[in-house]
C-alpha positions as YAML, in Angstrom:
chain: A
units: angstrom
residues:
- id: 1
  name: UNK
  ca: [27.51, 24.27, 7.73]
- id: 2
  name: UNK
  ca: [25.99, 22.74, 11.03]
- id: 3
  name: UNK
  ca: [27.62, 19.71, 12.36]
- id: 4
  name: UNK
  ca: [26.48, 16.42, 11.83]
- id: 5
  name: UNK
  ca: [24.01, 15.20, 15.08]
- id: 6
  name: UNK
  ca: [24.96, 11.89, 16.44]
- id: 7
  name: UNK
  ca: [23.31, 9.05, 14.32]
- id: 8
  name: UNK
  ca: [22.41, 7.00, 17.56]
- id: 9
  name: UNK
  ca: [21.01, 8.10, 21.08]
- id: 10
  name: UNK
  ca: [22.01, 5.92, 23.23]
- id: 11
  name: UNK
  ca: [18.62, 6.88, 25.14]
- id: 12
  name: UNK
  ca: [15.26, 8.90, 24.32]
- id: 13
  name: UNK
  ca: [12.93, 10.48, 26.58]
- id: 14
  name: UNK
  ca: [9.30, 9.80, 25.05]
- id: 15
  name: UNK
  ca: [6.25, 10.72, 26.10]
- id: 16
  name: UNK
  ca: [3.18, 9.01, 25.99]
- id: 17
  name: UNK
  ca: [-0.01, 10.84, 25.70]
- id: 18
  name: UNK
  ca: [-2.11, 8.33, 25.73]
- id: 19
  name: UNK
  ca: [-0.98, 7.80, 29.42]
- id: 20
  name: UNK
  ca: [0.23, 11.39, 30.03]
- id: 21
  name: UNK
  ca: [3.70, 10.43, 31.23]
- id: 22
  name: UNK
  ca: [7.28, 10.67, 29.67]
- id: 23
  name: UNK
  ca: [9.59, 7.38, 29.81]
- id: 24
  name: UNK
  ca: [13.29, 6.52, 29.01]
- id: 25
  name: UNK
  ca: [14.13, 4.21, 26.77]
- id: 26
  name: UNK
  ca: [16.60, 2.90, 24.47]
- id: 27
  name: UNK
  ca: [16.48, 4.30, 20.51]
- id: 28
  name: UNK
  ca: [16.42, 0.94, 19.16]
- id: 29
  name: UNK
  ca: [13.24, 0.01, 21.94]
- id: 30
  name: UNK
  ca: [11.32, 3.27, 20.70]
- id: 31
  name: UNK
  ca: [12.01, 2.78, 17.09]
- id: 32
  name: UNK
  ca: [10.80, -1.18, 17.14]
- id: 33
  name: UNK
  ca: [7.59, 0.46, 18.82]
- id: 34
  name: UNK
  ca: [7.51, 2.93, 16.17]
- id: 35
  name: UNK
  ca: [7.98, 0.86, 13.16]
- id: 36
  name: UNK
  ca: [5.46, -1.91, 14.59]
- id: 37
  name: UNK
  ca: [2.36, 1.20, 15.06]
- id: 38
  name: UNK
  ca: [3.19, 2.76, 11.34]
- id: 39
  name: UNK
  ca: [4.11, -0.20, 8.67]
- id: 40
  name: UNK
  ca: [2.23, -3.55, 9.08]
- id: 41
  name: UNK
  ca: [4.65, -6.26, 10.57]
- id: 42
  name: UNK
  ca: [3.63, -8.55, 8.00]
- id: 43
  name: UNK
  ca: [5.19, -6.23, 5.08]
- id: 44
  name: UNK
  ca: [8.81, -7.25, 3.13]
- id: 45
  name: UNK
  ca: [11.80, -6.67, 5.42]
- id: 46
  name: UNK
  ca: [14.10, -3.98, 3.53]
- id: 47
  name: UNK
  ca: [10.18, -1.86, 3.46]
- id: 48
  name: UNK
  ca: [10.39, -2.53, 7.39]
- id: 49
  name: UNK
  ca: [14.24, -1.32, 7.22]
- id: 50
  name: UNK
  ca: [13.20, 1.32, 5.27]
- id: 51
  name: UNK
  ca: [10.58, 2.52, 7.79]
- id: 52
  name: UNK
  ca: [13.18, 2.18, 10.83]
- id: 53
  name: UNK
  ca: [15.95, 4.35, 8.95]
- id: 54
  name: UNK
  ca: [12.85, 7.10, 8.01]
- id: 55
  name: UNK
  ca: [11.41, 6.76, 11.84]
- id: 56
  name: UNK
  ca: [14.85, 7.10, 12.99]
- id: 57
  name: UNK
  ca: [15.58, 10.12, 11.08]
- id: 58
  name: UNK
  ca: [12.32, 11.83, 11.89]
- id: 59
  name: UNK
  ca: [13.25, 11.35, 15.37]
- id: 60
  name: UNK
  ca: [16.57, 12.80, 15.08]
- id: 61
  name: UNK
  ca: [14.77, 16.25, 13.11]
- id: 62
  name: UNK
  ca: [12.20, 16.57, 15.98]
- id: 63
  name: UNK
  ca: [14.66, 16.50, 18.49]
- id: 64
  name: UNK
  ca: [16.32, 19.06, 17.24]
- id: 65
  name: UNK
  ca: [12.78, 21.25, 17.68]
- id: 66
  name: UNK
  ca: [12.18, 23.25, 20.85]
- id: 67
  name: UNK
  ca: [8.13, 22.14, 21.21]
- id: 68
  name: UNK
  ca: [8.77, 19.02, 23.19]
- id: 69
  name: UNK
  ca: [9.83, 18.75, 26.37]
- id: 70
  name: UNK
  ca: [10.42, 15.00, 26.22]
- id: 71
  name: UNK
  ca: [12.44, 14.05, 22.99]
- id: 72
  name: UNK
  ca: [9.24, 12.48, 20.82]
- id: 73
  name: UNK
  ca: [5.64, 11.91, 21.54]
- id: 74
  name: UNK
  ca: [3.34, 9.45, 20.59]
- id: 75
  name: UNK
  ca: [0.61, 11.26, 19.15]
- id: 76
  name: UNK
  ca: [0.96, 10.15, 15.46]
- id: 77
  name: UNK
  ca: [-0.15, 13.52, 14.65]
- id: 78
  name: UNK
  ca: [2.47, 15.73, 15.74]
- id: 79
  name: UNK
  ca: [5.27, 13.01, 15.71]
- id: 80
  name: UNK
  ca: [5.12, 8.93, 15.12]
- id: 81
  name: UNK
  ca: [2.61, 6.29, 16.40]
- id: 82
  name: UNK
  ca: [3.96, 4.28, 18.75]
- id: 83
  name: UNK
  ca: [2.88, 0.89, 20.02]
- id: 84
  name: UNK
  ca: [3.79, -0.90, 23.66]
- id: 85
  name: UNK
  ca: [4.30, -4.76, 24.56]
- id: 86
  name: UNK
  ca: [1.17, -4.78, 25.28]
- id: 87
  name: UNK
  ca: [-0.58, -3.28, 22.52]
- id: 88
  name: UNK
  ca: [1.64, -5.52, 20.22]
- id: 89
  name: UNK
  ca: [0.74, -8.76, 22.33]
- id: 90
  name: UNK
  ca: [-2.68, -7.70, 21.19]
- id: 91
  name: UNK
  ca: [-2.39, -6.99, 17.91]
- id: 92
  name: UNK
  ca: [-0.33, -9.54, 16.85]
- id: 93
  name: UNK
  ca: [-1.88, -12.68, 19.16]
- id: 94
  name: UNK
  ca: [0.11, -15.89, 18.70]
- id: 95
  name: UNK
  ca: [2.47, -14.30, 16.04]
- id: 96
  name: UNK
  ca: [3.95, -11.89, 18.78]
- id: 97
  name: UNK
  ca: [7.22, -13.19, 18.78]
- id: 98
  name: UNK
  ca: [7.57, -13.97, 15.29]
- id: 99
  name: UNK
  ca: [6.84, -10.26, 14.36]
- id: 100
  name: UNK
  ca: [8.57, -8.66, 16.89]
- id: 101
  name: UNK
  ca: [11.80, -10.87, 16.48]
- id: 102
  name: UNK
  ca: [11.31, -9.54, 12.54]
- id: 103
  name: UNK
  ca: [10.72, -5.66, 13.45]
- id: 104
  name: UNK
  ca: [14.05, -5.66, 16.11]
- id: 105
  name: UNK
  ca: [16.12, -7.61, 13.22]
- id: 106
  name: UNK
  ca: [14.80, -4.51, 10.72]
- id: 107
  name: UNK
  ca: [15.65, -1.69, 12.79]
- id: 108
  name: UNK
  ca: [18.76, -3.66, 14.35]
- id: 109
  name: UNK
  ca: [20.12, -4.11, 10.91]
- id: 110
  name: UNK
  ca: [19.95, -0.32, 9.79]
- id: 111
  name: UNK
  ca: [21.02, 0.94, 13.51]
- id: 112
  name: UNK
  ca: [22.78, 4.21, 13.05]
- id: 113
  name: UNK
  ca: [21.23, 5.08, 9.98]
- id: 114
  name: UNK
  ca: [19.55, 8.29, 9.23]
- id: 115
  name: UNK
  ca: [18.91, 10.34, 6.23]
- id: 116
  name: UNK
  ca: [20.60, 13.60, 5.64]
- id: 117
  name: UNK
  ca: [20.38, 16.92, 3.24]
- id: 118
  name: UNK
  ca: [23.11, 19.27, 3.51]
- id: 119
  name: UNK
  ca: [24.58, 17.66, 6.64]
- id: 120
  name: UNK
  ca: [21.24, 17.47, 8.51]
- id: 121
  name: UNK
  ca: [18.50, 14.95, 9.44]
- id: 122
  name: UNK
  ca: [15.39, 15.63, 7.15]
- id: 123
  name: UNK
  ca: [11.88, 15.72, 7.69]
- id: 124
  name: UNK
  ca: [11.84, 12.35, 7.01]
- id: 125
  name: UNK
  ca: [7.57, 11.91, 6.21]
- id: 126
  name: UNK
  ca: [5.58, 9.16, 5.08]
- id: 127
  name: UNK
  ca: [1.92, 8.26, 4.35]
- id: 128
  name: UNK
  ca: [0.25, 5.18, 3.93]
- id: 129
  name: UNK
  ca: [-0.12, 5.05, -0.37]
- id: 130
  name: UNK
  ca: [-0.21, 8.01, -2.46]
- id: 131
  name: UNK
  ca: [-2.12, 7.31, -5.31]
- id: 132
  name: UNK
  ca: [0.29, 6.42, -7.63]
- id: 133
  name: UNK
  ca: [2.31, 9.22, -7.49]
- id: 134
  name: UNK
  ca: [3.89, 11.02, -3.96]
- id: 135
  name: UNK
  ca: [3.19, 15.31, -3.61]
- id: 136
  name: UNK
  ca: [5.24, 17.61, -3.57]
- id: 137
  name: UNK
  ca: [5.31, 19.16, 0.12]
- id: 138
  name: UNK
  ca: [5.43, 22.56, -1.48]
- id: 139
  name: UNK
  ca: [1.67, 21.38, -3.00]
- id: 140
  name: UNK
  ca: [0.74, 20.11, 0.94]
- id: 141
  name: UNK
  ca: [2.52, 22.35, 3.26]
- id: 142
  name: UNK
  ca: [3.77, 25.38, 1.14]
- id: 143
  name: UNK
  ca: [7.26, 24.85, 1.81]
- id: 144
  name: UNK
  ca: [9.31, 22.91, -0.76]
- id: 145
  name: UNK
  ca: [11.79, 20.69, 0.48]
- id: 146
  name: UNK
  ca: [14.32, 19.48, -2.27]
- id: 147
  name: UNK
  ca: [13.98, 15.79, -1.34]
- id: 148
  name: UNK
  ca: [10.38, 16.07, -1.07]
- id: 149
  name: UNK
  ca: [9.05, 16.15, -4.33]
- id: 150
  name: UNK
  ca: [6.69, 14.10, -6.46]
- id: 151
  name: UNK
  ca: [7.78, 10.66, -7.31]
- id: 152
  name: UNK
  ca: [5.61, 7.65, -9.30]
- id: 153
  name: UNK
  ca: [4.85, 5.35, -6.57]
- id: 154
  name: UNK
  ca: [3.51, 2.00, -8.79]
- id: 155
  name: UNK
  ca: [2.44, -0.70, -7.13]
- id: 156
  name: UNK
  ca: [-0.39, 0.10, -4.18]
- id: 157
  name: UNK
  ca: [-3.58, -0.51, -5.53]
- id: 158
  name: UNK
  ca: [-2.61, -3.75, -4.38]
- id: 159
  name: UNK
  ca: [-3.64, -2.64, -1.03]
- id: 160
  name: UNK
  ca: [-7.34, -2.22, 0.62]
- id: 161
  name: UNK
  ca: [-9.26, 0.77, 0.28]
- id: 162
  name: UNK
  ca: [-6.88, 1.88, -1.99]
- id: 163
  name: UNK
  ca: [-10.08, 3.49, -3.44]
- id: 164
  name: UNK
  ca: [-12.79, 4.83, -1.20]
- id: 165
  name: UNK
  ca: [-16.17, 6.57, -1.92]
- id: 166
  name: UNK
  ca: [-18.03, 9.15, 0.39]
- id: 167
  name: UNK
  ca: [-21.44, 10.09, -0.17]
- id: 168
  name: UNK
  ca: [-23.30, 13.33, 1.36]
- id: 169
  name: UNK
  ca: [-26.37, 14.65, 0.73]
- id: 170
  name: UNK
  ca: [-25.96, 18.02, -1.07]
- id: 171
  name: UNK
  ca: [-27.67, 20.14, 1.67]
- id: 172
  name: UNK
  ca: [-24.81, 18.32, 4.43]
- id: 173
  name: UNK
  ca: [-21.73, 19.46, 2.10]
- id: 174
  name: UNK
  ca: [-23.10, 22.74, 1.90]
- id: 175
  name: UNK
  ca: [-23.42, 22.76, 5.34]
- id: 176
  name: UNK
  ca: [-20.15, 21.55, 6.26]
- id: 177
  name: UNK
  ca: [-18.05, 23.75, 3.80]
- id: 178
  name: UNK
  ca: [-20.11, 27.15, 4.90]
- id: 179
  name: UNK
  ca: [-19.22, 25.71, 8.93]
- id: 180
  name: UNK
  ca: [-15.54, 26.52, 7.94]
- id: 181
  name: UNK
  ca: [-16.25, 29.48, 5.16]
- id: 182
  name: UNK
  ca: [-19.61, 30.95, 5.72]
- id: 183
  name: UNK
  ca: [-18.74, 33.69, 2.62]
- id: 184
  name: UNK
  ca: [-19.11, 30.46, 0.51]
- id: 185
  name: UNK
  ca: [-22.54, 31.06, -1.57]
- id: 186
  name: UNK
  ca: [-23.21, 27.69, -3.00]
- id: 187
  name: UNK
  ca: [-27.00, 27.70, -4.32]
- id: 188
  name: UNK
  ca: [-26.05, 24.52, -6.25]
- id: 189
  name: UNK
  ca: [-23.86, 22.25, -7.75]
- id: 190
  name: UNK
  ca: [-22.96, 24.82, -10.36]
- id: 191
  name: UNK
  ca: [-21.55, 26.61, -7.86]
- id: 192
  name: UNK
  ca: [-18.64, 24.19, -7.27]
- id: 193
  name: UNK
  ca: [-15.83, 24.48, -9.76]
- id: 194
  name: UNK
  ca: [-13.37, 21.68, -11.18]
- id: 195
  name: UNK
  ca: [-10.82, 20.66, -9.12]
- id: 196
  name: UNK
  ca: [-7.76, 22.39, -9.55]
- id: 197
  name: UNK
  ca: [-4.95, 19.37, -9.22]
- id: 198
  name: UNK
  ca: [-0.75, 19.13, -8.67]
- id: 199
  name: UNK
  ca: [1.45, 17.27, -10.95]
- id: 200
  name: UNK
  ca: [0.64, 14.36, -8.67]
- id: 201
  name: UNK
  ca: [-3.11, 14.57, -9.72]
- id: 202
  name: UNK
  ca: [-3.88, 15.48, -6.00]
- id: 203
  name: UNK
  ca: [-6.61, 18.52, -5.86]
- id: 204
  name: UNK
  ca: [-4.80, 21.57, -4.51]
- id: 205
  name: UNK
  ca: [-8.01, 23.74, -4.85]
- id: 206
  name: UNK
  ca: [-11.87, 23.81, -5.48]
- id: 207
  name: UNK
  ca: [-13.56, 27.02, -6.14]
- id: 208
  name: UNK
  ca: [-17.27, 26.84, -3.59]
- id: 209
  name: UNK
  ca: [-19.28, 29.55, -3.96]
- id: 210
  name: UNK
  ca: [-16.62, 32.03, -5.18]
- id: 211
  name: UNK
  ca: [-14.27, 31.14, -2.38]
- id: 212
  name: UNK
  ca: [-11.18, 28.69, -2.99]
- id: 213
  name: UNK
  ca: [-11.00, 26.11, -0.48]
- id: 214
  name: UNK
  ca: [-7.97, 23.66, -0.89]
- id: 215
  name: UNK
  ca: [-7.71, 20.02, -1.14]
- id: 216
  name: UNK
  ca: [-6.09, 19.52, 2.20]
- id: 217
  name: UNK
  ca: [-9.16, 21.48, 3.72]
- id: 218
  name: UNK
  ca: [-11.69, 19.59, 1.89]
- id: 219
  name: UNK
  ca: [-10.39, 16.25, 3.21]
- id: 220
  name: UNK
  ca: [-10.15, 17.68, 7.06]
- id: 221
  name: UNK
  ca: [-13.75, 18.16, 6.40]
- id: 222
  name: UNK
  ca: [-14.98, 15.57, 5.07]
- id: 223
  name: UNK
  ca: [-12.84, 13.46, 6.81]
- id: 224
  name: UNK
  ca: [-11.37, 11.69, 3.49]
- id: 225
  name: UNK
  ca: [-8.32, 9.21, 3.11]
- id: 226
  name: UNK
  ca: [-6.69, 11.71, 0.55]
- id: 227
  name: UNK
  ca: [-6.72, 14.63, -1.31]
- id: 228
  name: UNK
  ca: [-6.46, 12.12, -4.11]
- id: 229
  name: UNK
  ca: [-10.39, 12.82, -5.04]
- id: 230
  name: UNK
  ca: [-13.09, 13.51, -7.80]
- id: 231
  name: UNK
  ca: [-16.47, 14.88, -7.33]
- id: 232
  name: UNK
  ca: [-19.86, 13.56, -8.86]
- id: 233
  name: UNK
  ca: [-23.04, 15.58, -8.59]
- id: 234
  name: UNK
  ca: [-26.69, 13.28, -8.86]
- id: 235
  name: UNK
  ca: [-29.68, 12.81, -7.09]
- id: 236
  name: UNK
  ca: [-29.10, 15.77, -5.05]
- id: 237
  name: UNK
  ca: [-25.52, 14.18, -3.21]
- id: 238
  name: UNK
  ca: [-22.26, 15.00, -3.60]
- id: 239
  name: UNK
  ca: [-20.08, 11.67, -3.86]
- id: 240
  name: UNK
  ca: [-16.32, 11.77, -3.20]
- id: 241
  name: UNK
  ca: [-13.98, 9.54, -5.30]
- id: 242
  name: UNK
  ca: [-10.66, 9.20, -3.30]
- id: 243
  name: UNK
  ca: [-7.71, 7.00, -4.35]
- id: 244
  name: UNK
  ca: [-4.90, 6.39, -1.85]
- id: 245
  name: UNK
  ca: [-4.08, 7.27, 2.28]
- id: 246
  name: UNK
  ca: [-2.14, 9.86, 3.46]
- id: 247
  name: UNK
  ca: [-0.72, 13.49, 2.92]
- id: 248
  name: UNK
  ca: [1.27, 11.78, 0.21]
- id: 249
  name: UNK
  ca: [4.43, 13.16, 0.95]
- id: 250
  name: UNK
  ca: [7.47, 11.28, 1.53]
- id: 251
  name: UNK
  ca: [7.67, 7.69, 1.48]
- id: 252
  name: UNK
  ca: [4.06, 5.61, 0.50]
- id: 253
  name: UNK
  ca: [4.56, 2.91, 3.12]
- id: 254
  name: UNK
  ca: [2.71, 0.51, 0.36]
- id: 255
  name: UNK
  ca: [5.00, 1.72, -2.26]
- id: 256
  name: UNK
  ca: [7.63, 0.69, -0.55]
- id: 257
  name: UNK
  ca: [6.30, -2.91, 0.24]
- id: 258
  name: UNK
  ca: [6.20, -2.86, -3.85]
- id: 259
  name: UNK
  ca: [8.77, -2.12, -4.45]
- id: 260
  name: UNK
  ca: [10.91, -4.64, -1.61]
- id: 261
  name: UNK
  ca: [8.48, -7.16, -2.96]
- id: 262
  name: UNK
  ca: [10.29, -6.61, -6.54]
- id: 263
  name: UNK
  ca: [13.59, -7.33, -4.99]
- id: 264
  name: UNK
  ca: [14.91, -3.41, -4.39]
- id: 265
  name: UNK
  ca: [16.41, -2.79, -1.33]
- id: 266
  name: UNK
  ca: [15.83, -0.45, 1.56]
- id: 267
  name: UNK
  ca: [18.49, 1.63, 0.17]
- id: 268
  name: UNK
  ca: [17.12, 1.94, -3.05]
- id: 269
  name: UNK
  ca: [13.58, 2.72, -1.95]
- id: 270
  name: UNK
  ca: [15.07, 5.47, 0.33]
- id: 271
  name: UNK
  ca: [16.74, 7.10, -2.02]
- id: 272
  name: UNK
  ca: [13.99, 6.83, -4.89]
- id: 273
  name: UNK
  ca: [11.50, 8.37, -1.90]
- id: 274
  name: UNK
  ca: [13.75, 10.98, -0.63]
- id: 275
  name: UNK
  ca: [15.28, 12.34, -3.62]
- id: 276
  name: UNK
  ca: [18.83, 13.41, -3.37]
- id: 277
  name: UNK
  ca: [18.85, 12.84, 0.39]
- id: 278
  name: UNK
  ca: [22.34, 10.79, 1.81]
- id: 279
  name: UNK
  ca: [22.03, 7.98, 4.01]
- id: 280
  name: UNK
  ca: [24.59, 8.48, 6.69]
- id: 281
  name: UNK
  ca: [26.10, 6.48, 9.26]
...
């Protein structure tokens, strides 16, 4: 079994590719940057806790990758958002201090703490809201991780744009899917199946013109907020009915807010989130 990491850096290299250069810091300065880009400052504190303990483990798994040559990055798509004084000055305006004092508190209080599975960090992911109900990551990614799997999430339709609409004229979604798979034949509507959806009602596939293009495809295409969708045919568009934000794995950042707002703790939400996953010291 592989040792344990150490729960605490005392100092990260990050670099920031917005500005193309790579800067020390402390773990508890990155993570308040961190937590302040991906949850809203104004959500319940043990969801802000809750975010610090899954940014700080998701720090500790991608160090221990070889494709950086800082520690982290702050391209939220290939490791967390990330937000400066500056950008947090501007954000936040004349509530700067107040939500800044409340972010360092959150990630202060759970300082140390990380998330484990068989003696290592995990890939520690979250989304925005999942729809009700998290995904699987075998249903996203292919791989199945034991603590990532599908998980009611009540609780975020409380949140904005928790359902979104997209509406395309038929001849533009024909266009677009045949861009990416030009063996699709699609002559009409008829041509697109059913969805085919996970246990988490998320679409996994759609058969277009005899060739299976999956959920996660669709919505890089079409630029969706989910694979959380439904398709309606009429008047020669094609509209898309999407509920939730995210790849749904992991912790739903709005669940969690729920949930805090109910009176659970960060603990709690961790562990209902990241199922059979230890939080270590």
């Amino acid at each position: 079994m592989p040792s344990l990491p150490p729960a605490e850096s005392e100092t990260i290299n990050v670099f920031n590719h917005e500005t193309q250069s790579t800067h020390t810091m402390s773990m508890e300065d990155y993570l308040t940057g961190v937590v302040a880009a991906e949850m809203p400052a104004a959500f319940e504190e043990d969801a802000l806790k809750a975010q610090a303990v899954a940014a700080r483990t998701y720090t500790m798994y991608k160090q221990s990758s070889t494709d950086h040559e800082a520690d982290v990055c702050t391209d939220h798509t290939h490791c967390q958002a990330y937000l400066t004084e500056e950008q947090m000055r501007t954000n936040w305006g004349d509530a700067y201090d107040f939500y800044l004092d409340k972010i360092k508190a959150c990630v202060h209080d759970t300082q140390g703490e990380i998330l484990t599975y068989n003696n290592e960090p995990i890939l520690a992911v979250f989304h925005s809201m999942g729809g009700g109900q998290t995904q699987n990551s075998g249903d996203v990614w292919g791989s199945q991780l034991p603590y990532l799997v599908s998980v009611p999430s009540p609780g975020e339709d409380a949140a904005t744009n928790y359902h979104s609409t997209l509406t395309v004229p038929f001849e533009e979604f024909t266009k677009t899917v045949k861009a990416s798979y030009p063996d699709a034949e699609i002559g009409s509507y008829l041509d697109v199946s059913v969805p085919t959806l996970s246990e988490s009602g998320h679409v996994k596939s759609v058969l277009i013109g005899k060739v299976t293009v999956t959920g996660t495809e669709i919505r890089r295409m079409f630029n969706l907020r989910s694979t959380k969708f439904s398709l309606d045919f009429s008047d020669g568009n094609v509209t898309f009915n999407v509920t939730g934000y995210g790849h749904g794995v992991g912790m739903s950042q709005y669940g969690a807010n729920a949930m805090a707002k109910e009176g659970k703790t960060y603990k709690e939400i961790l562990s209902h989130y990241y199922q059979g996953a230890i939080l270590t010291e």
